[in-house]
ZATOR-565340 format. One line per 5 residues: their letters; for each residue x, y, z of C-alpha. Coordinates in steps of 0.1 Angstrom, whole numbers, plus 5000, padded with zeros to 4 digits. Layout:
A	X,Y,Z | ...
REM end
This chain:
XXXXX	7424,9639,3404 | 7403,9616,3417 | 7387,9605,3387 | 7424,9597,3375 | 7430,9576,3405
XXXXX	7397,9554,3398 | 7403,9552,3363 | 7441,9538,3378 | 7424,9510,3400 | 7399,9501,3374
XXXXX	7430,9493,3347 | 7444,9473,3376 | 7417,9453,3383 | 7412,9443,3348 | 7443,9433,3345
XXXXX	7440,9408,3373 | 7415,9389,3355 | 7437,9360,3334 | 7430,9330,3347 | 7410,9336,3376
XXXXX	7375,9324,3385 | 7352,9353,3389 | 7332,9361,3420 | 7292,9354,3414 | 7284,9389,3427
XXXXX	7246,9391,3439 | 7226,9404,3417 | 7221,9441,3434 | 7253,9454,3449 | 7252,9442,3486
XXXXX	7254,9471,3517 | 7287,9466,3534 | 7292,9474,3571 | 7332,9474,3581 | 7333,9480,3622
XXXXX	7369,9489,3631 | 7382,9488,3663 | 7419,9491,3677 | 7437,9472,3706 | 7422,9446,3710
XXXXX	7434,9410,3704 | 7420,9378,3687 | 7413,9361,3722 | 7399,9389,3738 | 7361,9379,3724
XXXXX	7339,9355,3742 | 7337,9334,3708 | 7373,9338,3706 | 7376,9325,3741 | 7382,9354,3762
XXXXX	7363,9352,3797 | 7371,9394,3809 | 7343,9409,3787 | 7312,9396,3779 | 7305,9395,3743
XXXXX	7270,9383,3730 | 7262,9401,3701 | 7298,9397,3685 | 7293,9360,3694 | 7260,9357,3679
XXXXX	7278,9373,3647 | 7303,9345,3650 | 7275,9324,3654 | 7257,9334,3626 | 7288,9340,3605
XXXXX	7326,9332,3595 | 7353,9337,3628 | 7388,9337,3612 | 7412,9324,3636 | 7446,9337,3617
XXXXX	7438,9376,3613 | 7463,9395,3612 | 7469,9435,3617 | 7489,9449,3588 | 7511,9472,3617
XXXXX	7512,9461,3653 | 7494,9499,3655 | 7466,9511,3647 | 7471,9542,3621 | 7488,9522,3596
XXXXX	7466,9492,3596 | 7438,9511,3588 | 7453,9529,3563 | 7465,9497,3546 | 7429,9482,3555
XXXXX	7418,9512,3535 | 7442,9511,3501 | 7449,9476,3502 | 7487,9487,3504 | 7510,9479,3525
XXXXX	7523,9501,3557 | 7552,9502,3541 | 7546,9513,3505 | 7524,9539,3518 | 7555,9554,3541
XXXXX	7527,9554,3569 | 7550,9530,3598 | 7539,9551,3629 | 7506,9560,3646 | 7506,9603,3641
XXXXX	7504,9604,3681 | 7531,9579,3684 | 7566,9584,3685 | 7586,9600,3706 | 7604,9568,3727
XXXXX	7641,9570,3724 | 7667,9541,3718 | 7699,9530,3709 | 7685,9535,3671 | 7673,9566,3652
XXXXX	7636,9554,3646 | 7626,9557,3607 | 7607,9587,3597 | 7568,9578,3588 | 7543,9601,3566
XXXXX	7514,9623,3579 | 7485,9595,3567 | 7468,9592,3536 | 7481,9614,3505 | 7459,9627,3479
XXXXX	7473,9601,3458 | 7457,9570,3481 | 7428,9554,3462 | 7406,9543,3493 | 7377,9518,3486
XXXXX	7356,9542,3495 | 7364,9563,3463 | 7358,9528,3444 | 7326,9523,3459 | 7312,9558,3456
XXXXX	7322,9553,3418 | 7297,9524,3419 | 7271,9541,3429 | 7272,9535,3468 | 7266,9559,3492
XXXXX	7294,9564,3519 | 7296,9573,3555 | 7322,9574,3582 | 7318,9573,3616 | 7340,9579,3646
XXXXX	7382,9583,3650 | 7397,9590,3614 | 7436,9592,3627 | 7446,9588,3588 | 7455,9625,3582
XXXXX	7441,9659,3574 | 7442,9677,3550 | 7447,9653,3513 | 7443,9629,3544 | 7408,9636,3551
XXXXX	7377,9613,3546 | 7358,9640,3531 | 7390,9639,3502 | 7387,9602,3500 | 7352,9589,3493
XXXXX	7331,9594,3525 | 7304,9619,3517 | 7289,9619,3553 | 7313,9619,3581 | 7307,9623,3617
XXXXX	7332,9623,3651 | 7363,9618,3627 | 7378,9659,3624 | 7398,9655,3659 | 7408,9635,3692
XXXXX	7376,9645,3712 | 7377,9669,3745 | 7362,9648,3768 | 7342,9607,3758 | 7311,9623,3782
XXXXX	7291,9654,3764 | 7301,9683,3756 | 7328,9662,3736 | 7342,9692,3713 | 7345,9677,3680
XXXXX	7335,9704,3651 | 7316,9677,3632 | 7300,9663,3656 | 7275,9679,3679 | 7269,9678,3718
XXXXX	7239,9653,3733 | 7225,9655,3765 | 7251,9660,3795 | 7262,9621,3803 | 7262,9611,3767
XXXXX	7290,9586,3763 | 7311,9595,3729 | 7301,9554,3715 | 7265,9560,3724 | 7263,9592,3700
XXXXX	7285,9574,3668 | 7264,9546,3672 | 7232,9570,3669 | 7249,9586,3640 | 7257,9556,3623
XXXXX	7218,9541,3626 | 7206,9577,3612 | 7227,9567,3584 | 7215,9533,3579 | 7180,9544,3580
XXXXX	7189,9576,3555 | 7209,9554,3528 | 7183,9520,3526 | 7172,9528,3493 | 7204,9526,3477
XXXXX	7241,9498,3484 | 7259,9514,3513 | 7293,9514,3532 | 7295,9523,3566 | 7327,9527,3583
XXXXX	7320,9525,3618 | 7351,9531,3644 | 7350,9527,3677 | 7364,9556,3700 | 7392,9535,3717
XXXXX	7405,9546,3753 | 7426,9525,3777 | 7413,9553,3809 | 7389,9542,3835 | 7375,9579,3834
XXXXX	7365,9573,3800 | 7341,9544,3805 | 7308,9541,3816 | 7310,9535,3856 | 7285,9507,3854
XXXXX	7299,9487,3832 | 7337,9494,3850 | 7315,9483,3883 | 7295,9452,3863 | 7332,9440,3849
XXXXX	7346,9446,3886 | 7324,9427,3904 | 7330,9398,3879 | 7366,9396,3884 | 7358,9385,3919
XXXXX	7361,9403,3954 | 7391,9431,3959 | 7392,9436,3923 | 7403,9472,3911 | 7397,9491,3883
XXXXX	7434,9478,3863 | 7437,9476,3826 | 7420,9444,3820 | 7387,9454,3836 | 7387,9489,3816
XXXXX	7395,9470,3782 | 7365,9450,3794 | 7342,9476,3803 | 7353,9489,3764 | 7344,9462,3747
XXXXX	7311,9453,3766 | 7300,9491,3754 | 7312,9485,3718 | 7292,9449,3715 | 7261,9468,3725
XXXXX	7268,9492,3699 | 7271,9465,3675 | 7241,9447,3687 | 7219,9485,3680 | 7236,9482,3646
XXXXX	7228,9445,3637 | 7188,9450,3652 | 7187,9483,3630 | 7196,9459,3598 | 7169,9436,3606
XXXXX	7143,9465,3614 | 7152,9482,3577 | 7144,9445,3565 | 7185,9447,3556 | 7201,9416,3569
XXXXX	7203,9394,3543 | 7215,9425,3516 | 7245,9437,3542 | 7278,9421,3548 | 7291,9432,3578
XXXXX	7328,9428,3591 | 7341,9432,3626 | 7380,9437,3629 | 7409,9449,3652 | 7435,9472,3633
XXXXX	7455,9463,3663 | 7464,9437,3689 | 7457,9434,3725 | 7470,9461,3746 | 7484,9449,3778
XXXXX	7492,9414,3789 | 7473,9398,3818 | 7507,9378,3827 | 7490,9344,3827 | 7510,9318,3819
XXXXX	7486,9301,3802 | 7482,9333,3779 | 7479,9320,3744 | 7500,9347,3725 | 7529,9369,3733
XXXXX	7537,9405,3734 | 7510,9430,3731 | 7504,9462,3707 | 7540,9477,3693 | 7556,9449,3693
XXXXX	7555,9421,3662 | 7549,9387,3687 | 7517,9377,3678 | 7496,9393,3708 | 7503,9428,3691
XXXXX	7493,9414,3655 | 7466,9386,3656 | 7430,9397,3658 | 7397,9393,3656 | 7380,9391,3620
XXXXX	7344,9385,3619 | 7325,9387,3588 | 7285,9382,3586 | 7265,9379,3558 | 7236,9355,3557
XXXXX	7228,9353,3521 | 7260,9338,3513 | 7277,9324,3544 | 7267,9291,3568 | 7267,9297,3604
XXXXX	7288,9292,3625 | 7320,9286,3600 | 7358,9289,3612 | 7383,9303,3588 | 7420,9293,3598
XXXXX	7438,9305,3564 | 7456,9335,3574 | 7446,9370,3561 | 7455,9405,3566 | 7437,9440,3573
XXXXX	7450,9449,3538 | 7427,9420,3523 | 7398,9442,3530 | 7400,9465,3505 | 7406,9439,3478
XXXXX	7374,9426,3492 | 7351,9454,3492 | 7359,9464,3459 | 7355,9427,3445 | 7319,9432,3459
XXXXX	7315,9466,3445 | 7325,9459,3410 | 7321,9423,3403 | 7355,9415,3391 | 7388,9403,3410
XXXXX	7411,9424,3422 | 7446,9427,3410 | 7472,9419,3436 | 7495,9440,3446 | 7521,9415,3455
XXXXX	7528,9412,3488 | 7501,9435,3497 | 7470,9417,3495 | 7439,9400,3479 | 7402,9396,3484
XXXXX	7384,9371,3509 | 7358,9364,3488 | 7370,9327,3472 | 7375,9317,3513 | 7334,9325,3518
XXXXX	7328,9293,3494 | 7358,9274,3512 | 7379,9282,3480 | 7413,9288,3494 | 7441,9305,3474
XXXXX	7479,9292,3473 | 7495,9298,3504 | 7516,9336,3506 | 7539,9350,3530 | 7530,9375,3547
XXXXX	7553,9407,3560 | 7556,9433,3588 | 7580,9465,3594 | 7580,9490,3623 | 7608,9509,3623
XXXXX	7600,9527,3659 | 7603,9519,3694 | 7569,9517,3710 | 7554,9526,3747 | 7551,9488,3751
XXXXX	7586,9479,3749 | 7586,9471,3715 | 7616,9478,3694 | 7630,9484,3658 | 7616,9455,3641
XXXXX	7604,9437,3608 | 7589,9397,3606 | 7577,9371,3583 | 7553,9343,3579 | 7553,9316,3556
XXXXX	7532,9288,3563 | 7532,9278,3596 | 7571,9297,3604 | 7577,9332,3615 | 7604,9352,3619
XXXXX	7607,9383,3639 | 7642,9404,3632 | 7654,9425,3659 | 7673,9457,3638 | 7688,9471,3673
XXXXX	7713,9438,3673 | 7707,9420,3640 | 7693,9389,3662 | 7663,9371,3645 | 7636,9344,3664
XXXXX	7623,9320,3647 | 7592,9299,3654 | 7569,9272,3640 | 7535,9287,3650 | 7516,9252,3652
XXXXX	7540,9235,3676 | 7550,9271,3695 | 7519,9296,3695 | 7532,9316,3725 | 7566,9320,3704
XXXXX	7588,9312,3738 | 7613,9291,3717 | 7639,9306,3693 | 7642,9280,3666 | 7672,9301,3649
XXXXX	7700,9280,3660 | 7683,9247,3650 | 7674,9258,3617 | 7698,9279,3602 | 7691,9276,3564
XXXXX	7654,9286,3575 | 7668,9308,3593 | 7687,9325,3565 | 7662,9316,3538 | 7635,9335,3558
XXXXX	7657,9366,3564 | 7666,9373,3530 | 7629,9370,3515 | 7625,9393,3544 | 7652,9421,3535
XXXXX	7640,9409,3493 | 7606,9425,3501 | 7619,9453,3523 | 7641,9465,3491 | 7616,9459,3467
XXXXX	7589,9476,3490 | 7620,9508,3495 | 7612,9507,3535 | 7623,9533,3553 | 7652,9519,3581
XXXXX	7661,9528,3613 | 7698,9549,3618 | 7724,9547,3643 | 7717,9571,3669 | 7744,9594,3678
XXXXX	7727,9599,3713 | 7716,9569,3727 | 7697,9568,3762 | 7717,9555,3791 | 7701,9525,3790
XXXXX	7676,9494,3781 | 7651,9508,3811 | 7643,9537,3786 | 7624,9518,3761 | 7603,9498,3778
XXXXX	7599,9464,3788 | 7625,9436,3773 | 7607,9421,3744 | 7579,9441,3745 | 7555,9418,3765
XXXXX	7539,9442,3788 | 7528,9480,3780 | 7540,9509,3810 | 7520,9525,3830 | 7505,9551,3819
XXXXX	7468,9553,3797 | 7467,9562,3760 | 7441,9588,3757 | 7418,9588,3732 | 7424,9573,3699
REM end
């Protein structure tokens, strides 16, 4: 089977070769290092702007890098963006909508149903990569299925921490493939020594490491002294709220990254490895600052639950320092990798997505719309939704009354002012492409709900811009 599937991509990418300029590929395959992350949003990063969390090594990265300032998560959650980040298909056409924890909010619409992860039939790049000869690891939260689902089924022959939600982020953490350290052993610490054993095992030969970083939004699941460092920060009578644990989160995940980076330069490895840093979601709670610089948060399709941060690091190719604003999407990434891997283009999968590689050299494409669908209602408010961009519009349709916002992201990046009544062509033009791709892509829609809750209260927040109270757990 899977030799079928390659055999599948390999026709398609051939056949996306007419009139294209190829990639120069290096001349030995180069290591690739994808660190995935989920929750957090574009200007959440020091080099992004963010002041909560201290960020040095990820800003050295930028500094040494590419920062794009238009990333975009393929889902406003986590599960499906990685799987799309993984296929290079859409959410949509891979029936994947929903996180598999999520679900369960009720509303004045039946929520679409959404699949179980990756089926057997997925080609991951992974799989591609193996094919060309590259050894392949994951390392840390899966959430893509078991099962057909599993890495082990879709190219990763060394996987560590990804079989289940872990018991505890503190040792003994219970996950079957992964074993205990010494008691006080913080679940970030251990991936990030599994992943350097890796690096050090797999030199001799082109690698991909998938690195992910155990998310939690619980104070009890992060190290005290850096929930204490953060605290003292935010000044005097600061608690422990969401903001300073999604600091104290992120402060242990950049001194993972910075062990990963050092380990490249020890193996003599930093000028063979492209590594890429990106959020499969957006940011999880808002601060309520009115001088915030998006809107809406994870679950919802404003742009605080979809923009996020994409760094990419390689110094054989790419200048220091460079800024990106050309909008791209989680799905580009495995058009990317597999550009690398095998030297040719990859065939696009209209609208799903294409490589990054021609924006390295400043070589930007024609401009492409760009599409999101959640079908659910979300813990953050967020409701029954699908939106658009094209150029510098967007248009977020509300399926619970058939409303639709529209916005010029360059003169309104905090979307506060519906556009739809001044614009009504656009307005119109936008939605049909909208429900064009929908059809095309055979989305799965929400139903009338024969039981509706009492009331708006229910579901959250209006418009989704703040999450409830309670912590996710571990993700």
């Amino acid at each position: 089977m899977r030799a079928m599937k390659l055999a599948l991509v390999g026709l398609l990418l051939l056949s996306g070769m007419e009139g294209v300029a190829l990639w120069a590929a290096p001349p030995t395959l180069p290591n690739i290092l994808l660190i995935l992350v989920e929750d957090v949003g574009a200007w959440e990063l020091g080099c992004y702007g963010g002041a909560a969390a201290e960020t040095p090594n990820l800003d050295q990265m930028a500094e040494e890098g590419m920062r794009f300032s238009a990333a975009y998560a393929a889902s406003c959650v986590g599960g499906p963006s990685r799987a799309s980040a993984m296929t290079g298909k859409s959410p949509v056409r891979l029936r994947f909508t929903e996180d598999l924890r999520g679900g369960g909010v009720a509303g004045a619409l039946q929520p679409a149903g959404s699949g179980a992860g990756l089926s057997g039939d997925d080609v991951t790049f992974a799989e591609t990569l193996r094919e060309a000869g590259y050894r392949t690891a994951y390392v840390g939260p899966w959430g893509l299925g078991l099962g057909a689902g599993a890495p082990e089924r879709h190219g990763f022959e060394v996987v560590s921490g990804a079989a289940a939600v872990p018991q505890s982020f503190f040792s003994p953490f219970g996950l079957p493939d992964l074993g205990d350290s010494l008691p006080g052993t913080h679940l970030g610490e251990r991936l990030t020594t599994e992943a350097l054993r890796f690096m050090s095992a797999a030199k001799e030969k082109p690698f991909l490491l998938c690195f992910s970083w155990p998310t939690s939004h619980r104070a009890e699941d992060q190290r005290s002294e850096i929930l204490e460092k953060v605290k003292a920060r935010a000044g005097e009578g600061a608690g422990v709220d969401a903001r300073v644990v999604a600091a104290a989160g992120l402060e242990a995940l950049d001194a993972a990254v910075g062990q990963m980076v050092e380990r490249l330069r020890e193996l003599d490895l930093t000028k063979k490895t492209i590594v890429v840093f990106h959020s499969a979601s957006g940011r999880w709670q808002s601060s309520g600052a009115e001088d915030e610089a998006m809107r809406g948060v994870v679950g919802t399709l404003w742009e605080g639950g979809l923009r996020v941060p994409l760094i990419v690091r390689w110094p054989s190719v790419l200048a220091g320092g460079a800024l990106c604003r050309v909008p791209v999407i989680s799905t580009d990434l495995y058009w990317t990798f597999v550009e690398l891997a095998r030297g040719v283009p990859p065939v696009e999968l209209e609208p799903d997505g294409q490589s990054m590689l021609p924006l390295f050299k400043n070589v930007g494409g024609a401009p492409r719309p760009f599409f999101w669908h959640f079908p659910h209602y979300h813990e953050s408010g967020g409701r029954p939704s699908s939106a658009i961009r094209v150029g510098d519009w967007k248009l977020v349709e509300n399926f619970e009354d058939s409303s639709a916002w529209l916005v010029n992201l360059i003169a309104d990046p905090t979307e506060s002012t519906d556009l739809s009544g001044k614009w009504p062509k656009r307005t119109a033009a936008l939605r049909e492409q909208l429900k064009a791709w929908r059809d095309q892509s055979l989305a799965a829609m929400p139903s009338a709900n024969a039981q509706p809750p009492p009331g708006p209260a229910d579901v959250g927040a209006a418009a989704g811009e703040v999450p409830g109270g309670s912590a996710a757990g571990p993700r």
